[in-house]
Predicted model as a PDB file, atoms N, CA, C, CB and O in Angstrom, pLDDT in the B-factor column:
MODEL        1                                                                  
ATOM      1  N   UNK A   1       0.828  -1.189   0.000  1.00 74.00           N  
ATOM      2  CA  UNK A   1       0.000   0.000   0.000  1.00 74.00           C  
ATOM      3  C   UNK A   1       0.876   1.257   0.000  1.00 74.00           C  
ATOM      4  CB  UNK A   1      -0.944  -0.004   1.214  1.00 74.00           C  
ATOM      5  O   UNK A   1       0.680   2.301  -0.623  1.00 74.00           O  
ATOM      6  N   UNK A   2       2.218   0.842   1.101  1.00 79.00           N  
ATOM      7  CA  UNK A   2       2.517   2.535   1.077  1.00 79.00           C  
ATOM      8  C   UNK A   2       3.974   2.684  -0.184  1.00 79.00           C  
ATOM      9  CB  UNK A   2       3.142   3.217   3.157  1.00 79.00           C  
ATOM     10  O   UNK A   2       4.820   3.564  -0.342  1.00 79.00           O  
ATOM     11  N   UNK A   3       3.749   1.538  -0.802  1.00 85.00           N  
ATOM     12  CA  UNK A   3       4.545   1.610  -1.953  1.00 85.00           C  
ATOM     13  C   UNK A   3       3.978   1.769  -3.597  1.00 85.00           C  
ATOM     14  CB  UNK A   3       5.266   0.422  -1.815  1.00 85.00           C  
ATOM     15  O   UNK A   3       4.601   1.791  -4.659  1.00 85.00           O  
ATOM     16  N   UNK A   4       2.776   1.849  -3.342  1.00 89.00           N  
ATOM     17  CA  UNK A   4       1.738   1.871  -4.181  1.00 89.00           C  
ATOM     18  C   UNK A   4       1.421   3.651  -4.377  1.00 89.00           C  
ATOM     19  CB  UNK A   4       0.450   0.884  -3.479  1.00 89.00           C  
ATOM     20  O   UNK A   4       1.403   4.229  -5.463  1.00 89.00           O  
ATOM     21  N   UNK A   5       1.181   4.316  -2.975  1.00 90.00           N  
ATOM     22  CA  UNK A   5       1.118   5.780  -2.651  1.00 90.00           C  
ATOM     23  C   UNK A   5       2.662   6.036  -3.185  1.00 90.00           C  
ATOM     24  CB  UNK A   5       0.752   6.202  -0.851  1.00 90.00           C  
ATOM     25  O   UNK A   5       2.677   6.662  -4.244  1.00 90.00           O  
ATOM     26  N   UNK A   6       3.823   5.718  -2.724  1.00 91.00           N  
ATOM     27  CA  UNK A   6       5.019   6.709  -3.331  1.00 91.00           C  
ATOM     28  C   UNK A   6       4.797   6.429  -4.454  1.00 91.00           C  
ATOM     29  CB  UNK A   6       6.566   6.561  -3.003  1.00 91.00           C  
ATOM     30  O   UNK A   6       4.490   7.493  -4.992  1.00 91.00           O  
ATOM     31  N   UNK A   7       4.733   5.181  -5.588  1.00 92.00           N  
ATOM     32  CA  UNK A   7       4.745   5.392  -6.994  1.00 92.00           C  
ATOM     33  C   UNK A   7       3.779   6.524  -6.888  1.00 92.00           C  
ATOM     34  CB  UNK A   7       4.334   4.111  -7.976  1.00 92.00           C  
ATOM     35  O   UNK A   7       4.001   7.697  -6.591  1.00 92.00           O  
ATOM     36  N   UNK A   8       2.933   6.073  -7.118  1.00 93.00           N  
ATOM     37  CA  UNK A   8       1.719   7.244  -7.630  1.00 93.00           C  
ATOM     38  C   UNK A   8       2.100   8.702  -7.470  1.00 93.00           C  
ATOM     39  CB  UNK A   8       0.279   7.122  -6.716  1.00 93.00           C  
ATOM     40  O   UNK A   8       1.775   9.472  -8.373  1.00 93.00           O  
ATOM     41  N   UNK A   9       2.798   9.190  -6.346  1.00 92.00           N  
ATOM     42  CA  UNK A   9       3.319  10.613  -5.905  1.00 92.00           C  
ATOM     43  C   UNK A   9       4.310  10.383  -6.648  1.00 92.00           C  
ATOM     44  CB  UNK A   9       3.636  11.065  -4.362  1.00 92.00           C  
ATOM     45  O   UNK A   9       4.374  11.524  -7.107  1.00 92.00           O  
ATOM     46  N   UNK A  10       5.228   9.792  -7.201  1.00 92.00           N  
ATOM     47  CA  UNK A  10       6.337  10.092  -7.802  1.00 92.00           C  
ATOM     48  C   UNK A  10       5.815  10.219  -9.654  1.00 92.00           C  
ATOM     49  CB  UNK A  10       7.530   8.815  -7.315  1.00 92.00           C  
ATOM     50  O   UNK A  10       6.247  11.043 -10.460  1.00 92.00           O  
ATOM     51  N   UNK A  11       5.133   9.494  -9.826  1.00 95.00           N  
ATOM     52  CA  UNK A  11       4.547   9.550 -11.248  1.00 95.00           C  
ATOM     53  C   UNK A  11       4.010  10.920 -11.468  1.00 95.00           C  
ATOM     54  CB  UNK A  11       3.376   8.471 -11.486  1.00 95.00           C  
ATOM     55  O   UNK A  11       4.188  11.614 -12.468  1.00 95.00           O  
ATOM     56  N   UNK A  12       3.107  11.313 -10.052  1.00 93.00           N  
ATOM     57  CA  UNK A  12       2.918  12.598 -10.171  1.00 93.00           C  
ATOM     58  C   UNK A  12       3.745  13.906 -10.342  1.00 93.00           C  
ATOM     59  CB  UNK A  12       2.403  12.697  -9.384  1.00 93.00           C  
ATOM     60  O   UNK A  12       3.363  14.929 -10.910  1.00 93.00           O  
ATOM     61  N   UNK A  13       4.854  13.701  -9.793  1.00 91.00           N  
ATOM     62  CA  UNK A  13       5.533  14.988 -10.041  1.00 91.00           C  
ATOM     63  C   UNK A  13       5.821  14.423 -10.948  1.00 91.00           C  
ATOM     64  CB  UNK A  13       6.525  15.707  -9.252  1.00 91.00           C  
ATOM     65  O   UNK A  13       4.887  14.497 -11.747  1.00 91.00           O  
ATOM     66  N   UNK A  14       7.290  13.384 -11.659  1.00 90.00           N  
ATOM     67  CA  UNK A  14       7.709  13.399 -12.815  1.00 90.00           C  
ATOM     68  C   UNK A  14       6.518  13.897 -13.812  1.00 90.00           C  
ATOM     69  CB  UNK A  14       8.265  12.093 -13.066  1.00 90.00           C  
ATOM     70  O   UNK A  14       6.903  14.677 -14.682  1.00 90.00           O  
ATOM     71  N   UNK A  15       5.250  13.595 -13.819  1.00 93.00           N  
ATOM     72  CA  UNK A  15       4.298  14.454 -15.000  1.00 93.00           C  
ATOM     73  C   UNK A  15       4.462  15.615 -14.956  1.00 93.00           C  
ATOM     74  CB  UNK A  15       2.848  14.402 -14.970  1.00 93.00           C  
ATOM     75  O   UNK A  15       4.460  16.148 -16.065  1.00 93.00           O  
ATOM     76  N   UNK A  16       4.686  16.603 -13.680  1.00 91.00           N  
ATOM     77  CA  UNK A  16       5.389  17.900 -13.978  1.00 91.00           C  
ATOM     78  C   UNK A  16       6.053  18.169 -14.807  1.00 91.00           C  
ATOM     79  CB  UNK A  16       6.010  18.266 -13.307  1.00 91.00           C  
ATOM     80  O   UNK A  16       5.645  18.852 -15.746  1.00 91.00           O  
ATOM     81  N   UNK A  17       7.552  17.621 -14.708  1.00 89.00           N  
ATOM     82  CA  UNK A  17       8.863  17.449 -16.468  1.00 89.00           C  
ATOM     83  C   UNK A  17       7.644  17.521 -17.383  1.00 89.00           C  
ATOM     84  CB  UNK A  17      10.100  15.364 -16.907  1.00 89.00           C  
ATOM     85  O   UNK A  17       7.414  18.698 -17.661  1.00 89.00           O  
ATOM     86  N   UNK A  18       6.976  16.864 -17.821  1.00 90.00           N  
ATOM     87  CA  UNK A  18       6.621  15.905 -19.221  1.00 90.00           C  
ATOM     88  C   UNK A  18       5.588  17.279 -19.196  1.00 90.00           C  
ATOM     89  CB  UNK A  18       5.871  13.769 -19.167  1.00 90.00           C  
ATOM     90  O   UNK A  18       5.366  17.498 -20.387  1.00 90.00           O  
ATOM     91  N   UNK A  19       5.012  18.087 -18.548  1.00 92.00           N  
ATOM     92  CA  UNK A  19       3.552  19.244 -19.545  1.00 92.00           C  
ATOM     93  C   UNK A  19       4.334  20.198 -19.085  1.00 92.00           C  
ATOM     94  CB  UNK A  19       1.435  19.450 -19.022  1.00 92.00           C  
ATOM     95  O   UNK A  19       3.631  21.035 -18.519  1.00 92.00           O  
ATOM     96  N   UNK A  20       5.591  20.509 -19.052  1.00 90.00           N  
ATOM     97  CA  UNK A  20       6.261  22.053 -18.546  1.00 90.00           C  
ATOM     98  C   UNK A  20       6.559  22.168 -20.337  1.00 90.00           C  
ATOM     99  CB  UNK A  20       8.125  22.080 -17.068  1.00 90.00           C  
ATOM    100  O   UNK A  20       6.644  21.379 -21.278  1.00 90.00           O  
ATOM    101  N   UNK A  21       6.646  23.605 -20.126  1.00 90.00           N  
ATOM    102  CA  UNK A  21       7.445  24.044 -21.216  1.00 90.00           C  
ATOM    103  C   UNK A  21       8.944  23.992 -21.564  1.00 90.00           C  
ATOM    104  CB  UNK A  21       7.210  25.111 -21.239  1.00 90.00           C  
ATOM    105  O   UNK A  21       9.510  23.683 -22.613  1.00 90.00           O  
ATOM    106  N   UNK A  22       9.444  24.413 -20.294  1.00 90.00           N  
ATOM    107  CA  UNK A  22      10.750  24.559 -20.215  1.00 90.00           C  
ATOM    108  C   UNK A  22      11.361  24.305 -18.247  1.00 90.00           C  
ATOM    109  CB  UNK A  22      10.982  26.250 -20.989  1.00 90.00           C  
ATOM    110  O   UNK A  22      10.629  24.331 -17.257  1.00 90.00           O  
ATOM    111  N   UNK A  23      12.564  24.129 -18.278  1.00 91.00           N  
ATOM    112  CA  UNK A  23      12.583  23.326 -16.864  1.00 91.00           C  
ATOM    113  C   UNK A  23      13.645  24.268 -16.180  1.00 91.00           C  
ATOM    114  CB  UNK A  23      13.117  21.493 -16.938  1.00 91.00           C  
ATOM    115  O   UNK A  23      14.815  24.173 -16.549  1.00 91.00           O  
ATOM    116  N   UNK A  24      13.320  25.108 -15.273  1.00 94.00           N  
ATOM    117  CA  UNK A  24      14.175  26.122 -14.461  1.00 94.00           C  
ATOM    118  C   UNK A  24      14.033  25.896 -13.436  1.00 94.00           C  
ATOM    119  CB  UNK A  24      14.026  27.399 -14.527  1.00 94.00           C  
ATOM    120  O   UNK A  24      13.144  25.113 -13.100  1.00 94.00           O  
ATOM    121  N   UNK A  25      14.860  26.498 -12.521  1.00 95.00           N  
ATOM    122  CA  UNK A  25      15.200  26.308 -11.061  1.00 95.00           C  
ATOM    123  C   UNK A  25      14.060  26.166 -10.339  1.00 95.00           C  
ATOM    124  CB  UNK A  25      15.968  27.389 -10.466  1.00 95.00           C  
ATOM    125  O   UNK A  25      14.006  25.268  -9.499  1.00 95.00           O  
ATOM    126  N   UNK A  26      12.683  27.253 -10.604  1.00 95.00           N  
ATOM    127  CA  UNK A  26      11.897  26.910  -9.651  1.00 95.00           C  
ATOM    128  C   UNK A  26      11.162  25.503  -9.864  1.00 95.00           C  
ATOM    129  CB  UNK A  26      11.023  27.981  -9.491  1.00 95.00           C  
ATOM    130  O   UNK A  26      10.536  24.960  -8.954  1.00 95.00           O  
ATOM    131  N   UNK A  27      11.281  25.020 -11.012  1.00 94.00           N  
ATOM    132  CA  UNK A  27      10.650  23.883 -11.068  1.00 94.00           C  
ATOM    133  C   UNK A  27      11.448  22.570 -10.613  1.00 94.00           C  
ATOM    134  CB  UNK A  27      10.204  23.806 -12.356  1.00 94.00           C  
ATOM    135  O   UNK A  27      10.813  21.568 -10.285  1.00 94.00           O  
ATOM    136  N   UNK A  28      12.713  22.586 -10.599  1.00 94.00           N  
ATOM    137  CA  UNK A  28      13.416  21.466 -10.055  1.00 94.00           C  
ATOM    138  C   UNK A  28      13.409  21.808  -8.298  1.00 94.00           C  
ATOM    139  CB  UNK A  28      15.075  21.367 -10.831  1.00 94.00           C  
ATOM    140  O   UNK A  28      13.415  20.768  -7.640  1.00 94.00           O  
ATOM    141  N   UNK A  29      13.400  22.669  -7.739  1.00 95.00           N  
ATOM    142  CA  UNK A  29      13.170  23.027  -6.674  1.00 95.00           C  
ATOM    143  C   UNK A  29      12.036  22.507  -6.310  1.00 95.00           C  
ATOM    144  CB  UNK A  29      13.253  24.167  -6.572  1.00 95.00           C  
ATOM    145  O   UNK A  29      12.080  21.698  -5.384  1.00 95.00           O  
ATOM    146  N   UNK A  30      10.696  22.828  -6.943  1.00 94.00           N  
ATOM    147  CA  UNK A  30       9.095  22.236  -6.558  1.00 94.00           C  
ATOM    148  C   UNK A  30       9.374  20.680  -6.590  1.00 94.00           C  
ATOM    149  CB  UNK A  30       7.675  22.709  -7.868  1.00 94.00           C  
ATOM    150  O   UNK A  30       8.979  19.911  -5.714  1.00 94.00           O  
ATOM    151  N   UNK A  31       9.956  20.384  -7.482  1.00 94.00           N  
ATOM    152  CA  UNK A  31      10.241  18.958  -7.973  1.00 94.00           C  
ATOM    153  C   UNK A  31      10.737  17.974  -6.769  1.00 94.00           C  
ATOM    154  CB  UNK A  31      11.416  19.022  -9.151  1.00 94.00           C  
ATOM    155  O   UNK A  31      10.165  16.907  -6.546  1.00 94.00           O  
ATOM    156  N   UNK A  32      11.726  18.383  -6.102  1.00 94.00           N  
ATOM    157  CA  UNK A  32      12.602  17.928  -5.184  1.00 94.00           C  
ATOM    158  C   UNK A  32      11.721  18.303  -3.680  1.00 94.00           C  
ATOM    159  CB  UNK A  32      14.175  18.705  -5.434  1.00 94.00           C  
ATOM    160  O   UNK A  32      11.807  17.463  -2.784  1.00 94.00           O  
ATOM    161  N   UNK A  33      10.914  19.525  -3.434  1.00 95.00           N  
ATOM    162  CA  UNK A  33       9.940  19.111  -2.357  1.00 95.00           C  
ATOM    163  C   UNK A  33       9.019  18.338  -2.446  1.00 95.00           C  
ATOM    164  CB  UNK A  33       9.378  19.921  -1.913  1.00 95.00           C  
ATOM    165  O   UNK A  33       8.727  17.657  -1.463  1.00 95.00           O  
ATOM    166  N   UNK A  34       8.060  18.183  -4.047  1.00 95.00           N  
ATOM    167  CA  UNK A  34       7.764  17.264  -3.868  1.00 95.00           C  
ATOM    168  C   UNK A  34       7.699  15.663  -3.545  1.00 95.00           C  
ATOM    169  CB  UNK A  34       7.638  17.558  -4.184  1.00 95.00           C  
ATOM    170  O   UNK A  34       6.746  15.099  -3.006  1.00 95.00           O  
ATOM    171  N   UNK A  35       8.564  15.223  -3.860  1.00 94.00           N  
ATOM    172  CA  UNK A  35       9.866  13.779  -3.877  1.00 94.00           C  
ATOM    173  C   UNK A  35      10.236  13.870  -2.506  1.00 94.00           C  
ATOM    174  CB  UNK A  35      11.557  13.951  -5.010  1.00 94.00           C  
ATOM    175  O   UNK A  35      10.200  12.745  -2.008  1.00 94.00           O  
ATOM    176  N   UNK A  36      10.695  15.042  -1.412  1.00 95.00           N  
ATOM    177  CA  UNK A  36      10.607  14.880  -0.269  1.00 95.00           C  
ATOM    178  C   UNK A  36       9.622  14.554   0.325  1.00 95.00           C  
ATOM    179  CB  UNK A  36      10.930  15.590   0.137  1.00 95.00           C  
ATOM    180  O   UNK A  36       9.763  13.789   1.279  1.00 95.00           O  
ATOM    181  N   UNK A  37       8.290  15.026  -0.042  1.00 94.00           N  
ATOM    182  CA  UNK A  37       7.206  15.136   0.811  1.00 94.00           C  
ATOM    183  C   UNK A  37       6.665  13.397   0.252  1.00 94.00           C  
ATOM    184  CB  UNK A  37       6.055  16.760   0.464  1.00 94.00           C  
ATOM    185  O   UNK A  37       6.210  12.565   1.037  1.00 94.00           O  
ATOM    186  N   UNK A  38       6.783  13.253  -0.665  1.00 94.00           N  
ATOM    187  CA  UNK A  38       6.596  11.727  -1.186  1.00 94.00           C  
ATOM    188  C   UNK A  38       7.307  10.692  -0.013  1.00 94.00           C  
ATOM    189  CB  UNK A  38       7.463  11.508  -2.862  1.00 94.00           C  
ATOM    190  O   UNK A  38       6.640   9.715   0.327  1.00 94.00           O  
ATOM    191  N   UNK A  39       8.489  10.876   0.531  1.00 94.00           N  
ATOM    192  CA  UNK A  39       9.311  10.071   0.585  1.00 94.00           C  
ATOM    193  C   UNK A  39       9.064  10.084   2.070  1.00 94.00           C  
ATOM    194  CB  UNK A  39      10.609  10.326  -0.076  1.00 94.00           C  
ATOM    195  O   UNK A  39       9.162   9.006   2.657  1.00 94.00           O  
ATOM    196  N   UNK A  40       8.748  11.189   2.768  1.00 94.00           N  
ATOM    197  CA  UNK A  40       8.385  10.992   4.093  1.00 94.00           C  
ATOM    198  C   UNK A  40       6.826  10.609   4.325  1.00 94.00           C  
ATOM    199  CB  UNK A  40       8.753  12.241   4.819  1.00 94.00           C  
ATOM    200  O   UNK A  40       6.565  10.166   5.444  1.00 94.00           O  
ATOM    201  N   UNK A  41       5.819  10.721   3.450  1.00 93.00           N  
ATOM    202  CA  UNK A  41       4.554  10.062   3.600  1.00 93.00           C  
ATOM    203  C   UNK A  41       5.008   8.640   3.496  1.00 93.00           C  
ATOM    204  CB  UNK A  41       3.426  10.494   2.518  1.00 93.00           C  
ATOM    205  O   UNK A  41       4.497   7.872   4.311  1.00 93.00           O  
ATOM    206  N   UNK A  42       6.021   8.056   2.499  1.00 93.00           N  
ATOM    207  CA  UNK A  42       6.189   6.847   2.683  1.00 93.00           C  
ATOM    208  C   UNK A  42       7.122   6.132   3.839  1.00 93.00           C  
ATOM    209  CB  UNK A  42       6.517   6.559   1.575  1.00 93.00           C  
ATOM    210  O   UNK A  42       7.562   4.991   3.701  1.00 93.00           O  
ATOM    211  N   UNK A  43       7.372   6.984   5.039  1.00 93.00           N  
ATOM    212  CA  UNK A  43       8.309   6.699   6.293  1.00 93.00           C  
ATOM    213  C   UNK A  43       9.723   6.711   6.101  1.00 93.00           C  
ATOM    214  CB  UNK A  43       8.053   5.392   6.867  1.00 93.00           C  
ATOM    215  O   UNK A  43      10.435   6.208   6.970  1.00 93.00           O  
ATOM    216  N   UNK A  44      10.208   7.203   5.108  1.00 93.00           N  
ATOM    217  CA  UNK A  44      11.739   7.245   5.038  1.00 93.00           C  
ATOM    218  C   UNK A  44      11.914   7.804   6.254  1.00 93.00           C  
ATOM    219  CB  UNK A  44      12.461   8.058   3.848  1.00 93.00           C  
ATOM    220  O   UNK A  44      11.069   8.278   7.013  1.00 93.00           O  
ATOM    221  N   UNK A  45      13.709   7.656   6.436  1.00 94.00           N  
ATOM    222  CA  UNK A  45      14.410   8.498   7.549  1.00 94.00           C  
ATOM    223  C   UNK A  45      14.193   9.939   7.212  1.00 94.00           C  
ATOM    224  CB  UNK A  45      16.025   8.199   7.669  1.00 94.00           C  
ATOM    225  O   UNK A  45      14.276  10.220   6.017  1.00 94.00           O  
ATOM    226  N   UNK A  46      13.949  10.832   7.999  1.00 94.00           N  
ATOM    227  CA  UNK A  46      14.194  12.344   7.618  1.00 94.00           C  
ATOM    228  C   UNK A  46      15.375  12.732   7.400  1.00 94.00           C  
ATOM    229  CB  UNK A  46      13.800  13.223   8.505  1.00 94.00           C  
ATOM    230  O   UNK A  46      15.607  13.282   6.324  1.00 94.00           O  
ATOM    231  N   UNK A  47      16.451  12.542   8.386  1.00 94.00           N  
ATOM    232  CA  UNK A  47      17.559  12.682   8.101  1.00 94.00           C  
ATOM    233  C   UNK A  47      18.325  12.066   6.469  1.00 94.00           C  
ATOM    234  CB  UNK A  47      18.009  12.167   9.282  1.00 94.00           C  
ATOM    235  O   UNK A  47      19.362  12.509   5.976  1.00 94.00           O  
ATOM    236  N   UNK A  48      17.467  10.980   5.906  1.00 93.00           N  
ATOM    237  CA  UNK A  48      17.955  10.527   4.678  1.00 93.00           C  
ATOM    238  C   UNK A  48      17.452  11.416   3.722  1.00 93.00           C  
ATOM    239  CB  UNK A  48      17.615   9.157   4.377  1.00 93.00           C  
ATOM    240  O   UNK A  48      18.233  11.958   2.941  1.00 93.00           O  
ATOM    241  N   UNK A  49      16.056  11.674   3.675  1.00 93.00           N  
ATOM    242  CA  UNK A  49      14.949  12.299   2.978  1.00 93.00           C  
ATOM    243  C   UNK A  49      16.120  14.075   2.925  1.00 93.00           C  
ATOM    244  CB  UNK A  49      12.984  12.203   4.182  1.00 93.00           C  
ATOM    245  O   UNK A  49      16.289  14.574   1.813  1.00 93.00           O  
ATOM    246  N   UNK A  50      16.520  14.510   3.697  1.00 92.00           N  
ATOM    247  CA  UNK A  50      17.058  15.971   3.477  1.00 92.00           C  
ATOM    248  C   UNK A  50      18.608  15.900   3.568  1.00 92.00           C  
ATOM    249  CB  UNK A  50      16.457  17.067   4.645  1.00 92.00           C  
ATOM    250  O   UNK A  50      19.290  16.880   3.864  1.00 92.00           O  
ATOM    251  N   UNK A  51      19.050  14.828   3.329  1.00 89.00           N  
ATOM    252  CA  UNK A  51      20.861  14.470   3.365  1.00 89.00           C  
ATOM    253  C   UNK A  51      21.006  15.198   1.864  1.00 89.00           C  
ATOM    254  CB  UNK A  51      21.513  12.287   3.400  1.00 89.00           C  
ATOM    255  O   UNK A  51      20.097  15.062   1.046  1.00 89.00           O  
ATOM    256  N   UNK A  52      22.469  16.150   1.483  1.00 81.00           N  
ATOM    257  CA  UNK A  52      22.577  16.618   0.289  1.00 81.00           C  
ATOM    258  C   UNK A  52      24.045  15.687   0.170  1.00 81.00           C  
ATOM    259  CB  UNK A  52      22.524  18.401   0.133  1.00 81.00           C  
ATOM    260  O   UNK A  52      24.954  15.501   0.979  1.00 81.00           O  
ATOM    261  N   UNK A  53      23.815  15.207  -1.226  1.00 74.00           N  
ATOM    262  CA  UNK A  53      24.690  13.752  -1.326  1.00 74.00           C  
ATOM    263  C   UNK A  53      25.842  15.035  -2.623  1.00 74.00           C  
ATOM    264  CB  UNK A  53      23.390  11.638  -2.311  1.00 74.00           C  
ATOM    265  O   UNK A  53      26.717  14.449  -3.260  1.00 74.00           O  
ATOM    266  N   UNK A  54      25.695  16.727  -2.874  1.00 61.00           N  
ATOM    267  CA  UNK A  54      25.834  16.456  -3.866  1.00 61.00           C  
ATOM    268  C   UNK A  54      27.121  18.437  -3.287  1.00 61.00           C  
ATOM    269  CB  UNK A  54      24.163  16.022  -5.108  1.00 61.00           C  
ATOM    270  O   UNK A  54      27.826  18.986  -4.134  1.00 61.00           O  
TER     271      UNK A  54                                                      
ENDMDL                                                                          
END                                                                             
């Protein structure tokens, strides 16, 4: 079930990319809270969920 909810939230934003026009900061920004907020409805660690690997 709660792997069923992250696909679905993740399908959802990636459809963001796919009807944008063009892809700028604020949208990879929305992109990446959303995918957070995905990832902690599905119980990830928080500390993993906001780790910057980069």
């Amino acid at each position: 079930m709660v792997l069923e909810k992250l696909g679905s939230s993740l399908k959802t934003t990636l459809s963001k990319i796919a009807k944008s026009m063009f892809v700028d900061e604020k949208l990879i920004n929305e992109l990446i809270r959303d995918i957070q907020r995905a990832l902690l409805q599905a119980d990830v660690n928080v500390q993993l969920v906001f780790k910057e690997n980069f």
